[in-house]
N, C-alpha and C positions, 0 to 999 in steps of 0.2 A: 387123225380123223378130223375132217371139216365139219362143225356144224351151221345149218342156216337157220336164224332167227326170222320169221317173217314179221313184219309189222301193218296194223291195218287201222285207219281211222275211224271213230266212231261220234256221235253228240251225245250229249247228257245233260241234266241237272243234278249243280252239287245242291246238296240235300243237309248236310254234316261237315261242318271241321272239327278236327278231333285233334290238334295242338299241332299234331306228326304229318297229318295228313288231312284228307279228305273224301267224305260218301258220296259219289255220283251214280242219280239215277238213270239207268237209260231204257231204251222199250221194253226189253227183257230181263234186267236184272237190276242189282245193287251193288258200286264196285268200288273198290278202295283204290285211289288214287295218289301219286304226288304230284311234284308241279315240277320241269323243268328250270334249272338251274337260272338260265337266261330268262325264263318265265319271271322268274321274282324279282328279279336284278333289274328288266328293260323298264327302267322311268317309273317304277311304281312306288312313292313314298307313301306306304302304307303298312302296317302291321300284317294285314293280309293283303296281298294283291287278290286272291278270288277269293270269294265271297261268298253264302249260302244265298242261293237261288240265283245265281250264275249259271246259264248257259255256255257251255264247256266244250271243245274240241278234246278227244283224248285219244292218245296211240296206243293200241292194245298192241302184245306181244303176244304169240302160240303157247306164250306161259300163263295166263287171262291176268296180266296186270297191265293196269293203267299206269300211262302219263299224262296228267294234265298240257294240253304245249300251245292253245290261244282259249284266248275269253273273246264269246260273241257277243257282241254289242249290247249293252244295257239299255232299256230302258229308261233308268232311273237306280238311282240308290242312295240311301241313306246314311251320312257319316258324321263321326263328331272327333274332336281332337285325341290322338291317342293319348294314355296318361306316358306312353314310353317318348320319352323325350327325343331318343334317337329317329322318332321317324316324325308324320306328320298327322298323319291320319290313322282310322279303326275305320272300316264298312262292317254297318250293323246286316247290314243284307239289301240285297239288289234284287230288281224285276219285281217290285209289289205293287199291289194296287190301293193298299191301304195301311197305315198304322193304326194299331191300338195302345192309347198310351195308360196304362194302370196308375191311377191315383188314389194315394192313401192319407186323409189329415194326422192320423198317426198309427203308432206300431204298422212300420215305421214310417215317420214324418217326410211327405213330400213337399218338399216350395215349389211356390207359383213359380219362383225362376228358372227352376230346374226344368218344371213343366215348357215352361216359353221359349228354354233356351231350346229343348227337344222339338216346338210347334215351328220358329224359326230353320231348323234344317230341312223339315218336313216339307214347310211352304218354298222353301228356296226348289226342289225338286219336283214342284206340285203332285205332293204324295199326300190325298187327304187323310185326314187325323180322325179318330173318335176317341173321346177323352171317356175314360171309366173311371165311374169313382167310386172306388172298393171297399171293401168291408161296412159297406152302411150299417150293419146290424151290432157292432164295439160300439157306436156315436152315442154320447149323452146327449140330454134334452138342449143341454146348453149349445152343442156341438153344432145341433142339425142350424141353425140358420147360418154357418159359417160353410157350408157345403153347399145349403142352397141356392147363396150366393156367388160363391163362385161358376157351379151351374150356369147359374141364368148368366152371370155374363160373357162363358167361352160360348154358349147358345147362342146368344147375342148378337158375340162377333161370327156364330155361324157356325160352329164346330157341331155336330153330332153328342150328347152327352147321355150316357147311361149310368143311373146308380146302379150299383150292385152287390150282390152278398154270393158269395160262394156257398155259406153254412145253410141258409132261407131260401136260395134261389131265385132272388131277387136281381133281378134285369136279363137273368138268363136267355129267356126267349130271345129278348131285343138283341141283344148278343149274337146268340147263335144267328139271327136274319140276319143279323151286320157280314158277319162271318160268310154267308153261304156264294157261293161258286167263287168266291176271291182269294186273292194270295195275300195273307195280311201279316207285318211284322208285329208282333207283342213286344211292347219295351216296359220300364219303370225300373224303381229300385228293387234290390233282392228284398224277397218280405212283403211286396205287395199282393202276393196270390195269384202272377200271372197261371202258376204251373195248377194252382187249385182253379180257376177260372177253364182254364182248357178242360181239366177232368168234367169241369161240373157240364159244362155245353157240350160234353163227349164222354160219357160216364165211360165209355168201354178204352178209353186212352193210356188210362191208367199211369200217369206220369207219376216222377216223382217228386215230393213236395217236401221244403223243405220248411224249419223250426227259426223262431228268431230269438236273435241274440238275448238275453237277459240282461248281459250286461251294458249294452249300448242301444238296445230296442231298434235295432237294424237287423235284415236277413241276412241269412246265413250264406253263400253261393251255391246252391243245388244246380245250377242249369250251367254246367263250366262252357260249354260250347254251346256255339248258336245251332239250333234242328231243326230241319224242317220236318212238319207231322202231316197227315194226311188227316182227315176228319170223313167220317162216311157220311157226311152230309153234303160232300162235293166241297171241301174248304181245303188249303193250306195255311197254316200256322207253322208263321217264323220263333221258335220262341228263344229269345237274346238272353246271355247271362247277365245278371243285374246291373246297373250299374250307379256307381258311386258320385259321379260326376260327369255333368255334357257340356264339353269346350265347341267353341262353333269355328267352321273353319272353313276357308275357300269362299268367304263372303268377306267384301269390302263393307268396309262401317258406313260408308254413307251409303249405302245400299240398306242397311237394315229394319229400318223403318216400313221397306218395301212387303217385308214379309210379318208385318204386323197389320191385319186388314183395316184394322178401324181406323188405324195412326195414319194410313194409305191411301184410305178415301178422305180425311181432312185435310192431311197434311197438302191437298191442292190448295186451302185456303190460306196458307201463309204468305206474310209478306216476298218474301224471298226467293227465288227459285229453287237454291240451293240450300236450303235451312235445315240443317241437320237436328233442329228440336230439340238442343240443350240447352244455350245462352241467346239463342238470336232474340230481338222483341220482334214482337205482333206475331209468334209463332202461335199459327193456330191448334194445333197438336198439346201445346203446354195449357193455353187456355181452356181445349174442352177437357183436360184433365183435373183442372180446378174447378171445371161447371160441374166434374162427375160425368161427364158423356164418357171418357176415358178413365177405366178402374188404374186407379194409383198404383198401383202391384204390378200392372203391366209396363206403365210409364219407369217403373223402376226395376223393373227387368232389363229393358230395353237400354238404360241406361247403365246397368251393369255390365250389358254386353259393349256398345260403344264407348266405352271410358276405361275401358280394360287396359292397362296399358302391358302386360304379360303378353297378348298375343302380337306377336312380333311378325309375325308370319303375316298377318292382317294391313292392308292399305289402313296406314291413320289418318283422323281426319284436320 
């Protein structure tokens, strides 16, 4: 006996990766997907070829399973170097119209570099950022002027900045407004309260939140796959599993300067045309960092990124 399979194409957004697979939503439902073989393999050096909030073609069968079999066009998305060496890249998630990046000065400790290296991808894609800085309500008296410092100068340079408290409810509002009709990725390290930050501007979300380490005062992984969440205040929320480390990738070193706005708008005053702002003289970039026009934190971010000599994959300069 013959039987006939019929197949029929349908669009979606993926919503979930879930290691094996993938949640794609479409008008009517929520469908578990894979991706075709040739899918993963055609020129994609990447951990994931699709991505959460990727617009999807998929071939249903009369059995109602999907195939993932093209990715439509992006927008934009966001990526940093995979830690698996065998490939090249991670896509944190595609098609957004904002990051949120969670900042914590401790339990657990973020660097401004980690921060920059993460503001660096963002602006290379012009995917604007709003920097939250978390848990304001743990900070000693000694603490707060090192927070409100850094504040005023990602402000400065122009960033969006909210303190916040999950426990107090502190920036929530401003939050939830940043939030509303957008599709926004939430990034930081594990431990910094992205998943308590979604509950709190969505009390009915009910996510789960995880405990930090005692022994190294970093979080624990609660968020293993990236999800997209629906918020009934008209939002999407990408919420990204932690992460440990942002390699930057797919940017040329003398290009990186470009995606630092302040170093961007001076850096017209140097001697040189092509002064990459480490050794040249009369670099104007190096000078307003000794007048303090330029916070030294960033100037040395920047220079952690361009003197890297690990990324190989990177035009040197």
């Amino acid at each position: 006996m013959n039987y006939i399979c019929n197949y029929f194409m349908i669009t979606g957004k993926v919503i979930q990766s879930t290691g094996s697979g993938y949640i794609v939503k479409t008008e009517s439902e929520e469908l578990y997907c894979s991706i075709r073989g040739k899918l993963r393999l055609k020129g994609y050096r990447s951990t994931n070829p699709v991505a959460v909030g990727d617009n999807v073609e998929i071939e249903m069968s009369d059995e109602n399973t999907g195939v993932i079999t093209k990715i439509l066009p992006r927008k934009n998305c966001i990526i940093r170097r995979s830690t698996n060496l065998s490939k090249q890249s991670h896509i944190l998630a595609s098609n957004i119209d904002q990051a949120i990046f969670v900042f914590t000065l401790r339990n657990p400790v973020t660097t401004t570099t980690f921060l920059d290296r993460f503001l660096v991808s963002a602006e290379a894609y012009s995917i604007p950022t709003i920097i939250v800085f978390n848990k304001a309500d743990i900070y000693s008296e000694d603490e707060y002027p090192a927070i409100a410092e850094l504040m005023s100068v990602y402000n400065e340079i122009g960033y969006q900045v909210i303190a916040s408290s999950a426990n107090n409810k502190l920036g929530i509002e401003a939050l939830r407004s940043a939030l509303k009709d957008k599709t926004s990725l939430i990034a930081g390290h594990s431990g910094v309260g992205k998943t308590s930050l979604i509950n709190a501007v969505s009390p009915g979300s009910n996510l789960k939140i995880g405990d930090i380490s005692d022994a190294h005062h970093t979080g624990k992984h609660t968020t293993t796959f990236a999800k997209m969440h629906f918020l009934p205040f008209n939002a999407w929320i990408i919420d990204s599993p932690g992460i440990k480390a942002y390699g930057i990738i797919e940017l040329k070193k003398e290009e990186i300067y470009h995606y630092y706005p302040e170093m961007f708008k001076i850096a017209k005053s140097c001697k040189y045309y092509n002064c990459t702002h480490v050794n040249e003289p009369e670099c104007a970039v190096k000078k307003a960092v000794e007048d303090g026009e330029i916070a030294w934190w960033r100037y040395k971010s920047y220079l952690n990124i361009v003197l890297d000599e690990n990324d190989k994959h990177r035009t040197k300069l």
